[in-house]
DSSP file (Angstrom, degrees, kcal/mol; ACC not computed):
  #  RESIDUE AA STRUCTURE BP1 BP2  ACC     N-H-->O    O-->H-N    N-H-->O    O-->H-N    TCO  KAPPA ALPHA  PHI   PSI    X-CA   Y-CA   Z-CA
    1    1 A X              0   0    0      0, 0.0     7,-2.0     0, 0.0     2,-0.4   0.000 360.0 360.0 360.0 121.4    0.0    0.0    0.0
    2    2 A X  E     +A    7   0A   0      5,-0.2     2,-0.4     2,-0.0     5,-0.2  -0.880 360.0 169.8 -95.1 127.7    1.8    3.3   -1.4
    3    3 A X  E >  S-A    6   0A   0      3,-2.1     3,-3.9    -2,-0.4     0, 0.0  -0.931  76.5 -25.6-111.7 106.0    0.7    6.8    0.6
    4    4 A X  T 3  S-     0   0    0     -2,-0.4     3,-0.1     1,-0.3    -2,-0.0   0.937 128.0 -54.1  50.9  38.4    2.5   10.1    0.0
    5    5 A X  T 3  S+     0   0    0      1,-0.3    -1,-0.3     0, 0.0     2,-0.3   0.465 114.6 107.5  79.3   6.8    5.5    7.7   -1.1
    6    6 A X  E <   -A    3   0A   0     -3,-3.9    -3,-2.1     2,-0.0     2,-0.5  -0.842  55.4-148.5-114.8 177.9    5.8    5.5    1.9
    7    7 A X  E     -A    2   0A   0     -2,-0.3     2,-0.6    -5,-0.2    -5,-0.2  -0.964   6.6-159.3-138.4 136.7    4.6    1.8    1.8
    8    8 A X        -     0   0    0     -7,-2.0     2,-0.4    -2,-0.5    -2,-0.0  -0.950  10.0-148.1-131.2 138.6    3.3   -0.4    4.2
    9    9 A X        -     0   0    0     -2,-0.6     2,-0.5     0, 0.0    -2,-0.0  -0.813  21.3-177.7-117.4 110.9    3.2   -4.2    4.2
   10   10 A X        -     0   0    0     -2,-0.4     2,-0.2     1,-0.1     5,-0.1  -0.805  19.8-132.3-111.9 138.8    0.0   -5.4    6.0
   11   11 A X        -     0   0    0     -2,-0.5    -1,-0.1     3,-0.1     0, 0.0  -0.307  18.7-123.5 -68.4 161.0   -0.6   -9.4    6.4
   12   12 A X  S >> S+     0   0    0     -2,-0.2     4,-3.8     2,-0.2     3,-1.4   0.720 109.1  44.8-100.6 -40.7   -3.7  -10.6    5.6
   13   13 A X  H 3> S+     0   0    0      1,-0.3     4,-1.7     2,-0.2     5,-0.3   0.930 106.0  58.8 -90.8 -31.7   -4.6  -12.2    8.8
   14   14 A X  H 34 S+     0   0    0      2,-0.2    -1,-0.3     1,-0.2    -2,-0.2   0.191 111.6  49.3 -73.0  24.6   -3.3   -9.1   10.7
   15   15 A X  H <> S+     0   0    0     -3,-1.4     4,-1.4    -5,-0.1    -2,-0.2   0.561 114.3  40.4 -67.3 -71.7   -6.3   -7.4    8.3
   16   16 A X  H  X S+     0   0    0     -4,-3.8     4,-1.7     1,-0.3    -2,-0.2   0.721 114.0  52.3 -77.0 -10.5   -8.9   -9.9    9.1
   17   17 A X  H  X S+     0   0    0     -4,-1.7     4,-1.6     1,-0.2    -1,-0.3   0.787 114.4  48.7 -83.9 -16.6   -7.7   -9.9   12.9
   18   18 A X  H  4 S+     0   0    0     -5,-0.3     4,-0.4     2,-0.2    -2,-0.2   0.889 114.2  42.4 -63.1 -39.1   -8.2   -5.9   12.4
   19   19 A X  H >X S+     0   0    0     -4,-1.4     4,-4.0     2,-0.2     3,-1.1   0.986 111.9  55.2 -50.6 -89.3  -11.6   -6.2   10.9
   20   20 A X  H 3X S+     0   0    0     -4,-1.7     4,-2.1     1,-0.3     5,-0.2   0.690 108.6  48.2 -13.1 -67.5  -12.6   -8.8   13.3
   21   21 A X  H 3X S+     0   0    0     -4,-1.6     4,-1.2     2,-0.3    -1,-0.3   0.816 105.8  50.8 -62.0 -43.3  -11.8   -6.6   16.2
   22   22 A X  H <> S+     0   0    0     -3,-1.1     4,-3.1    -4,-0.4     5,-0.3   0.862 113.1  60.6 -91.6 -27.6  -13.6   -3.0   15.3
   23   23 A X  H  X S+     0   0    0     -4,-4.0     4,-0.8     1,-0.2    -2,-0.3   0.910 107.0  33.9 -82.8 -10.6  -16.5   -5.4   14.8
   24   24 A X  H  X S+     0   0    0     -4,-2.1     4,-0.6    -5,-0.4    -1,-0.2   0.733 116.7  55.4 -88.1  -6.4  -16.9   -6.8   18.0
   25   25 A X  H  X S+     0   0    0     -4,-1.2     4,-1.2    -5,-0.2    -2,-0.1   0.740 109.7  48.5 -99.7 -28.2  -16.0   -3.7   19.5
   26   26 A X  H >X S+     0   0    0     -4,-3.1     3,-5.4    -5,-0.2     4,-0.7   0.891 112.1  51.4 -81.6 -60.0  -18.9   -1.9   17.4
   27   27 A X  H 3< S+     0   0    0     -4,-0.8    -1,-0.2     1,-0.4    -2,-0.2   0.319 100.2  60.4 -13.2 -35.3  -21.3   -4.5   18.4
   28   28 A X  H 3< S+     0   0    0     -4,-0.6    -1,-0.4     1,-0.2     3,-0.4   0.622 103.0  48.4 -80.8 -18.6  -20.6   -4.1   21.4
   29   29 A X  H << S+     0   0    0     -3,-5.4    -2,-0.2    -4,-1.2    -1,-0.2   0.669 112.9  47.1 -71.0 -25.2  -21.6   -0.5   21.6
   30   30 A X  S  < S+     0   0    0     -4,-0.7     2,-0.5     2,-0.1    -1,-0.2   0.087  80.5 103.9 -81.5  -7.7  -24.7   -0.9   20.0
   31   31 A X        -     0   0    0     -3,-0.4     3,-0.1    -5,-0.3     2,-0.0  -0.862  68.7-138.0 -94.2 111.2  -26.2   -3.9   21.7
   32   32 A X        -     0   0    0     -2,-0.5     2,-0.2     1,-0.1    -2,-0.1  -0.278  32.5 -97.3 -75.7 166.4  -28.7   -2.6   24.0
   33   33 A X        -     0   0    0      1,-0.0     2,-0.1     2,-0.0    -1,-0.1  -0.605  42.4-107.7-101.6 163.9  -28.4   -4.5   27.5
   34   34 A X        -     0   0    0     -2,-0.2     2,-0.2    -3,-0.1    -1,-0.0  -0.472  22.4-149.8 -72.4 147.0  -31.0   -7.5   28.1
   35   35 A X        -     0   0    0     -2,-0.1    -1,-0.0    83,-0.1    -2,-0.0  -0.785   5.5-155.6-115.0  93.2  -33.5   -7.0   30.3
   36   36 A X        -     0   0    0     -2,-0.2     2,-0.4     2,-0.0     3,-0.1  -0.163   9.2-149.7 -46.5 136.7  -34.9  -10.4   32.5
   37   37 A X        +     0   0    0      1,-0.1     3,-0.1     3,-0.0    -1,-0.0  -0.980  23.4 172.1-103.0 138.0  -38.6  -10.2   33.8
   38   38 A X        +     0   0    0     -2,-0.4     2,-0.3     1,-0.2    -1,-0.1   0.479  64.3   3.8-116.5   5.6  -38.2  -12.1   36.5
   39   39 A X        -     0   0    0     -3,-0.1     3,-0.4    43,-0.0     2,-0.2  -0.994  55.0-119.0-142.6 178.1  -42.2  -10.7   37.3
   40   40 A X    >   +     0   0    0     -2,-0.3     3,-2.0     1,-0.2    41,-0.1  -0.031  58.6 129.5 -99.0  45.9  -45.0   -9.0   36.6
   41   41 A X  T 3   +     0   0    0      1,-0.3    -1,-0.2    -2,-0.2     3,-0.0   0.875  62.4  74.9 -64.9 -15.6  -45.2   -6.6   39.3
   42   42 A X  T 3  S+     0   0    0     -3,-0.4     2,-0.6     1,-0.2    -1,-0.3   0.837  97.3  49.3 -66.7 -25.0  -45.7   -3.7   36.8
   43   43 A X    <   -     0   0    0     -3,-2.0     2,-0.3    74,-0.0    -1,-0.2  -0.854  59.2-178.3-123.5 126.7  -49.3   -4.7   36.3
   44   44 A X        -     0   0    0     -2,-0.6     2,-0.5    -3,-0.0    40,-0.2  -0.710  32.5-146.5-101.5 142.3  -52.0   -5.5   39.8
   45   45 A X        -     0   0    0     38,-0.5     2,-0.1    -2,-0.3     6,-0.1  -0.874  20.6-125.6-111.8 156.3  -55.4   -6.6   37.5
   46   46 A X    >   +     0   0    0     -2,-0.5     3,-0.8    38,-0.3     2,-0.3  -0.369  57.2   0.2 -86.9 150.0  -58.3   -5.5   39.3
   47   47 A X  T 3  S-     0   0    0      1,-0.2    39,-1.4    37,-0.1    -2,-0.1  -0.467 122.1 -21.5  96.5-146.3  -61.3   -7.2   40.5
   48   48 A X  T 3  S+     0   0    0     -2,-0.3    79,-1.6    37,-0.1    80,-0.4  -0.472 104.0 124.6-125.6  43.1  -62.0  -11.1   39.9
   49   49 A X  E <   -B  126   0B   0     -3,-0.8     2,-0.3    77,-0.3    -4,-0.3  -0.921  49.7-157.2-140.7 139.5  -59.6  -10.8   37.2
   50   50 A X  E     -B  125   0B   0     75,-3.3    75,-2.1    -2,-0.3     2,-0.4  -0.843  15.1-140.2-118.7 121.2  -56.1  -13.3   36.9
   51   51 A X  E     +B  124   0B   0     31,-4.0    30,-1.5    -2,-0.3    31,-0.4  -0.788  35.5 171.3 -77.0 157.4  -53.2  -12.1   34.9
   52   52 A X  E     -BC 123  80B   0     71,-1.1    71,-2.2    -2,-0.4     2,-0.3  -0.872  23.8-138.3-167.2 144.9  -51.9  -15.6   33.0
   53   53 A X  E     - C   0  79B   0     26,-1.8    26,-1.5    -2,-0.3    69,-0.1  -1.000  27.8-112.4-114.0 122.3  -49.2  -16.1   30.2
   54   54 A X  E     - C   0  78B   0     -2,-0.3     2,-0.9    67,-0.3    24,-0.2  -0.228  20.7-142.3 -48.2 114.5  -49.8  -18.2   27.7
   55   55 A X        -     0   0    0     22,-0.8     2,-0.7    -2,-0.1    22,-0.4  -0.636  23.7-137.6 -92.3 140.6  -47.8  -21.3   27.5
   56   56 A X        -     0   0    0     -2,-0.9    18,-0.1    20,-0.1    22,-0.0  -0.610  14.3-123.8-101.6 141.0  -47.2  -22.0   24.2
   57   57 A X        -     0   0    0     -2,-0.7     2,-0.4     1,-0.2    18,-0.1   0.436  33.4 -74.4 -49.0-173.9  -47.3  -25.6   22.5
   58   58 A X        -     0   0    0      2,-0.1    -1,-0.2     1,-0.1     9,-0.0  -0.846  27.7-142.8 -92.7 137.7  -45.0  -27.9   20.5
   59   59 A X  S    S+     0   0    0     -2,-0.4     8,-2.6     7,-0.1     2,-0.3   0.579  80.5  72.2 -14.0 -45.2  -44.3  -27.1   17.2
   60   60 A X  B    S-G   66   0C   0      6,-0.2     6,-0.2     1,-0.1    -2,-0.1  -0.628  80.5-125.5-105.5 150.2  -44.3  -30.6   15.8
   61   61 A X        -     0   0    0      4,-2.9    -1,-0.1    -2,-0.3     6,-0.0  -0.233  34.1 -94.7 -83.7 168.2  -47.8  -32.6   15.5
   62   62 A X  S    S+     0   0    0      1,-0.2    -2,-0.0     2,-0.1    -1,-0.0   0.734 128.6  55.6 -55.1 -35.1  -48.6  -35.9   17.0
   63   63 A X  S    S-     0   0    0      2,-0.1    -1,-0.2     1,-0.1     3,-0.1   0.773 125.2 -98.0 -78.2 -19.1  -47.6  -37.3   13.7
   64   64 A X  S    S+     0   0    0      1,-0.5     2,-0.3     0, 0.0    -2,-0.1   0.671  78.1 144.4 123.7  29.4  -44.0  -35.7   13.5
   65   65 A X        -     0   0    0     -6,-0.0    -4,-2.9     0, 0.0     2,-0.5  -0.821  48.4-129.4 -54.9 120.2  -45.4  -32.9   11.4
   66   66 A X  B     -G   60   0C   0     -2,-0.3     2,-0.7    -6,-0.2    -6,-0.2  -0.732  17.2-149.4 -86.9 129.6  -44.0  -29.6   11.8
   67   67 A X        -     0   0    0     -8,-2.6     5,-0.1    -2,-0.5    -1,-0.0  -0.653   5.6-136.6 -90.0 112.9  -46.3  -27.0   12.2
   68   68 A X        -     0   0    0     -2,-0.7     4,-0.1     1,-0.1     0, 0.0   0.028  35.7-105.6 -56.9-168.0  -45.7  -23.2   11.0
   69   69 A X  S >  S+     0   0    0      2,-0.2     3,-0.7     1,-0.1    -1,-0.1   0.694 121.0  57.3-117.3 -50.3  -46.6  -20.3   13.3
   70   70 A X  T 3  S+     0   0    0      1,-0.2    -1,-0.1     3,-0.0    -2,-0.0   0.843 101.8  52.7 -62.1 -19.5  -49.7  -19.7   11.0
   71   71 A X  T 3  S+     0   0    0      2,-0.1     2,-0.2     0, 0.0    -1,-0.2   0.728  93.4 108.5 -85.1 -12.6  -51.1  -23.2   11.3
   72   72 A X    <   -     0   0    0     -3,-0.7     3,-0.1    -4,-0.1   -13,-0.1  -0.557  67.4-121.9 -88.9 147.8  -51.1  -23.1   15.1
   73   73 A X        -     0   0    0     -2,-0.2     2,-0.3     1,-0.1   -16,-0.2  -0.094  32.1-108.9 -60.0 139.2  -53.6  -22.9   17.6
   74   74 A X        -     0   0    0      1,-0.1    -1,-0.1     2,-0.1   -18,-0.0  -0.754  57.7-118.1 -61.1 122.6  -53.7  -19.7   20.4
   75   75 A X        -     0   0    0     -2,-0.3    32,-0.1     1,-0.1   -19,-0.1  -0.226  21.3-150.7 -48.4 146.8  -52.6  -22.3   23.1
   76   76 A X  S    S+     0   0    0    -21,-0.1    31,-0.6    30,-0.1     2,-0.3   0.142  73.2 101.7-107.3  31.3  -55.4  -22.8   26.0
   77   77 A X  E     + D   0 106B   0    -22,-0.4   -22,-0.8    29,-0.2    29,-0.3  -0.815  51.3 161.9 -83.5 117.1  -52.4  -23.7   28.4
   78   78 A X  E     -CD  54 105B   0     27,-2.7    27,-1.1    -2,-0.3     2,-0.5  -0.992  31.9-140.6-141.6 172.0  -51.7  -20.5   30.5
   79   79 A X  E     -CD  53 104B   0    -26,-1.5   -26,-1.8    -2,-0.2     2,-0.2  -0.966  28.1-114.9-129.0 153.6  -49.8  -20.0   33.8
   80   80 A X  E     -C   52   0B   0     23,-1.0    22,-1.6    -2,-0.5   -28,-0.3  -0.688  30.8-179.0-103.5 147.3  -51.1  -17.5   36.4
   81   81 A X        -     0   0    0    -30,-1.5     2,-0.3     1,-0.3    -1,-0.2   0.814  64.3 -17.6-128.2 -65.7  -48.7  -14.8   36.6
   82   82 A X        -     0   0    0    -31,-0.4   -31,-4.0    19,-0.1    -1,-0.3  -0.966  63.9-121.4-159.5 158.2  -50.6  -12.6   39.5
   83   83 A X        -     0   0    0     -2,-0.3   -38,-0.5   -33,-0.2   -33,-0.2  -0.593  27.1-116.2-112.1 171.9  -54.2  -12.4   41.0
   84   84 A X        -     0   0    0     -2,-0.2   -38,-0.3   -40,-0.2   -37,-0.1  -0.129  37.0 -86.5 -90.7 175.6  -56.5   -9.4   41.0
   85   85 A X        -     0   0    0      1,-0.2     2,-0.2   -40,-0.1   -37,-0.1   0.419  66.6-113.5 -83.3  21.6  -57.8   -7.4   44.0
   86   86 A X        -     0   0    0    -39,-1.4     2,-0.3   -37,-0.2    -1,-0.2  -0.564  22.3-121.3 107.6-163.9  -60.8   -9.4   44.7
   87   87 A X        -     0   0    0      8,-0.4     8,-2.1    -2,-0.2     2,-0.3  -0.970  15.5-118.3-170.3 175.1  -64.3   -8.8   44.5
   88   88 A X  B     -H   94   0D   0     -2,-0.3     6,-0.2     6,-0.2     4,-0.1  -0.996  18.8-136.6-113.1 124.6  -67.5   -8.9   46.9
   89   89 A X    >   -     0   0    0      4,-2.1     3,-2.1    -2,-0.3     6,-0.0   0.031  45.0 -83.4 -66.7-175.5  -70.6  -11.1   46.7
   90   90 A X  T 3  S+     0   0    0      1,-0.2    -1,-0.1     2,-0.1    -2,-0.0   0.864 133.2  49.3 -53.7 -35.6  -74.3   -9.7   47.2
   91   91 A X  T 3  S-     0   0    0      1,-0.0    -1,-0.2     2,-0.0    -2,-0.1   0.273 120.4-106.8 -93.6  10.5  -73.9  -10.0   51.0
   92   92 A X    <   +     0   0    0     -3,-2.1     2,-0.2     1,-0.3    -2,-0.1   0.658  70.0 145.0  69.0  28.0  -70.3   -8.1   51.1
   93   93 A X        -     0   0    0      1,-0.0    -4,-2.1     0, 0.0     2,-0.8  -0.614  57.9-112.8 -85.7 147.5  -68.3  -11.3   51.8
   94   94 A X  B     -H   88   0D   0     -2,-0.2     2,-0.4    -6,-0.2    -6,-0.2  -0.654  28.2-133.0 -98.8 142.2  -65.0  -11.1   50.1
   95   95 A X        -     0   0    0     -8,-2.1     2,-0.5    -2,-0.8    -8,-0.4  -0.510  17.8-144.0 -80.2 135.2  -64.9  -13.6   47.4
   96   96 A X        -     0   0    0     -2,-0.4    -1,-0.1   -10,-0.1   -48,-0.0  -0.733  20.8-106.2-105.7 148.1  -61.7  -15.6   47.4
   97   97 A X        -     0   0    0     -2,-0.5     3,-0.0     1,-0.1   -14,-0.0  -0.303  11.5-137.6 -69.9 165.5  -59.9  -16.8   44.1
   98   98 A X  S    S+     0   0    0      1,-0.1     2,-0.4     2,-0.0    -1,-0.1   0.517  81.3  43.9 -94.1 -27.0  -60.1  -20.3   43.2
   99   99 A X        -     0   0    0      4,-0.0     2,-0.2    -3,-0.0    -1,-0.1  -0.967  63.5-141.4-151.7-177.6  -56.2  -20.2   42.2
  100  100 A X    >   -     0   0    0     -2,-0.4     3,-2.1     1,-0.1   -20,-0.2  -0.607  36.5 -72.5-119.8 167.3  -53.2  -19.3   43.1
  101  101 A X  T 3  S+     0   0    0      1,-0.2   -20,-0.2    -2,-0.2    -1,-0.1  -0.203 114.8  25.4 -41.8 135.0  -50.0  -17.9   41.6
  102  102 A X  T 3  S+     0   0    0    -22,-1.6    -1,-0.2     1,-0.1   -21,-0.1   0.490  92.3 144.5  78.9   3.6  -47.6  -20.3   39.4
  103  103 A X    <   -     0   0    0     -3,-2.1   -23,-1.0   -24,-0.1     2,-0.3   0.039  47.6-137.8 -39.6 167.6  -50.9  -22.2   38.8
  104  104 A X  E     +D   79   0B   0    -25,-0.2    30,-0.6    -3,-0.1     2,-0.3  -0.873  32.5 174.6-111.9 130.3  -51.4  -23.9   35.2
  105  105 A X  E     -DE  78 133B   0    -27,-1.1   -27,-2.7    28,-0.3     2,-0.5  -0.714  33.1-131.6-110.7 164.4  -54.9  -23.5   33.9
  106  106 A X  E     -DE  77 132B   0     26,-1.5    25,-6.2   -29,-0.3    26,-1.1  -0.988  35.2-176.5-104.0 103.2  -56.6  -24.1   31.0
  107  107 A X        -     0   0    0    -31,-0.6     2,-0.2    -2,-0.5    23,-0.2  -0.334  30.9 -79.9-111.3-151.2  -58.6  -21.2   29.7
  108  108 A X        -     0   0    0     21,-0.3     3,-0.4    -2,-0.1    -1,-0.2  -0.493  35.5-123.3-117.7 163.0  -60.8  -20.3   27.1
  109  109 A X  S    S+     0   0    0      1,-0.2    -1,-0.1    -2,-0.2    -2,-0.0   0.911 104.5  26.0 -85.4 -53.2  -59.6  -19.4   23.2
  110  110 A X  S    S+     0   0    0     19,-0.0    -1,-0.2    -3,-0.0     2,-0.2   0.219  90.8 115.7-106.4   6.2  -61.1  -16.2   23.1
  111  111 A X        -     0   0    0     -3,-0.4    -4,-0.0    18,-0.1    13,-0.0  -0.376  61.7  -6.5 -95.7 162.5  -61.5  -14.5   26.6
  112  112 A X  S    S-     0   0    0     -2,-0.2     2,-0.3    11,-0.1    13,-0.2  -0.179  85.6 -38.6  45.9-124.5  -60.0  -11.6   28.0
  113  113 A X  E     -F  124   0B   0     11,-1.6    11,-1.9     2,-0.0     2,-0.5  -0.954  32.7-136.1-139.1 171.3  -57.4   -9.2   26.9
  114  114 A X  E     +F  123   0B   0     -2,-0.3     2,-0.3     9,-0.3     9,-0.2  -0.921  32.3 177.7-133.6  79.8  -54.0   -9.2   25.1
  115  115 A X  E     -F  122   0B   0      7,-2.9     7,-2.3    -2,-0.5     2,-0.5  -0.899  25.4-137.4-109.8 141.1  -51.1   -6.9   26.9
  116  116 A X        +     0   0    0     -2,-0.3     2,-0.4     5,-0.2     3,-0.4  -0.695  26.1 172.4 -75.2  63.0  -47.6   -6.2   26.2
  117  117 A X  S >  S-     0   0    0     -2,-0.5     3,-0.7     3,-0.4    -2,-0.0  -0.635  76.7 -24.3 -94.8 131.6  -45.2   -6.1   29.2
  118  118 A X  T 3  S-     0   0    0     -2,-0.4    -1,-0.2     1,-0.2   -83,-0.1   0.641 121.6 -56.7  57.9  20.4  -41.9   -5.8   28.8
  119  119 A X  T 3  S+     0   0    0     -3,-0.4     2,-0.4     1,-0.4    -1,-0.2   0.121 112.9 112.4  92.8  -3.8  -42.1   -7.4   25.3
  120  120 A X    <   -     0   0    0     -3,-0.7     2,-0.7    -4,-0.1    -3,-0.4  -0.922  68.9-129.1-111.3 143.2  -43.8  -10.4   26.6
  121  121 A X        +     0   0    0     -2,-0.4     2,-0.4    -5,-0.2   -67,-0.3  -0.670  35.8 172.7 -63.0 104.3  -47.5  -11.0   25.6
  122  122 A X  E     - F   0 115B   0     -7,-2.3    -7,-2.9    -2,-0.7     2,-0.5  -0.950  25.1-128.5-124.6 154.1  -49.6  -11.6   28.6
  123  123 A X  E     -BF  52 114B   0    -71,-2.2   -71,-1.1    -2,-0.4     2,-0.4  -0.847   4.0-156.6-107.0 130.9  -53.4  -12.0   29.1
  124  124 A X  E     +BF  51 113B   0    -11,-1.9   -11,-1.6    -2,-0.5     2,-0.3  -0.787  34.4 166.8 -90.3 118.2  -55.9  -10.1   31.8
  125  125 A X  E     -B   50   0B   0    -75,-2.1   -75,-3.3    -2,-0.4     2,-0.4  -0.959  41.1-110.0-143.5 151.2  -58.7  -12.6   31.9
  126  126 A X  E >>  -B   49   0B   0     -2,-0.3     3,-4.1   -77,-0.3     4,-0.6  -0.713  36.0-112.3 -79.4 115.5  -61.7  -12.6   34.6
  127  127 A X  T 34 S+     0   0    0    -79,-1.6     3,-0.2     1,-0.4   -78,-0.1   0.696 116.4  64.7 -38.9 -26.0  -61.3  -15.7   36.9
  128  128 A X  T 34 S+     0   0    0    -80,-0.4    -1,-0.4     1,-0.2   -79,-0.1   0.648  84.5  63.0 -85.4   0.0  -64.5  -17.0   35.3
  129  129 A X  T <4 S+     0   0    0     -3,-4.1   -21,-0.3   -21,-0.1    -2,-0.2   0.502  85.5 103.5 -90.1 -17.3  -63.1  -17.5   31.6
  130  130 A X     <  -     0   0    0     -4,-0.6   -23,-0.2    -3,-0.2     3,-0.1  -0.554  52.5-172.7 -69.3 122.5  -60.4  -20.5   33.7
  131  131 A X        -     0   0    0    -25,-6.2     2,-0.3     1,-0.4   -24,-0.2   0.690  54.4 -32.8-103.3  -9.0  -62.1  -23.3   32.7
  132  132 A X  E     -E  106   0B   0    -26,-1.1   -26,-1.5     2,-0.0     2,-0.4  -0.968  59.1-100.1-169.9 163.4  -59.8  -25.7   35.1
  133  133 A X  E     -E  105   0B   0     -2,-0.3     2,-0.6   -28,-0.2   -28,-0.3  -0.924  34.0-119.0 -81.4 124.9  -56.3  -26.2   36.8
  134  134 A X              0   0    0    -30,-0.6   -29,-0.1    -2,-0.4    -2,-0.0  -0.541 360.0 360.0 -84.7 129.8  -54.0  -28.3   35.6
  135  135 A X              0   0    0     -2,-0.6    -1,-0.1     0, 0.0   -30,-0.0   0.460 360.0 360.0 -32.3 360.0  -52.8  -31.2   38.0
């Protein structure tokens, strides 16, 4: 390599180790830092109403068929993430929920509502759309 008459004798692999190097180093500047949820404290649901996250199924069919992301079902599998603040009956007894946190339920396809926290989809659903716990 000729510059303003002087020359300088570069290696190839002292190139690619150069290369190598200002890309991990930009990468590393640019990588916004992970963030773990390790809960859901950010949202209390109200009410008689259960936050739950959907667990989601296997990919692969019973038959060994793999299944795209458009052929699959909204899972009814969900795990109860945090419980609401209750409710009262006619006679001002406080109603108690039926489950508890870290449950598995089975709920219903279409019930309740759809929220984003922290990137993770979770669902607000009223303790009466749970159609059972699972054992």
């Amino acid at each position: 390599m000729d510059t303003d008459g002087e020359t300088f004798a570069i290696s190839s692999s002292s190139l690619v180790s150069c290369v190598l190097k200002s890309c991990v180093s930009l990468t590393n500047k640019t990588k916004p830092p992970t963030k773990h949820i390790t809960n859901m404290a950010n949202i209390k649901p109200l009410g008689q109403r259960v936050l739950v996250k959907r667990i989601e199924a296997d990919a692969i069919s019973a038959g060994g068929i793999v299944l795209p992301d458009t052929a699959k079902e909204k899972p009814q599998e969900a795990e109860v993430l945090s419980l609401g603040t209750g409710g009262k009956d006619d006679n001002g007894k406080a109603i108690e929920f039926t489950v508890k946190v870290g449950d598995k339920v089975l709920i219903s396809k279409y019930g309740g509502t759809e929220v984003k926290v922290d990137g993770q989809e979770v669902l607000i659903i009223n303790e009466s759309d749970i159609l059972g716990i699972v054992g």
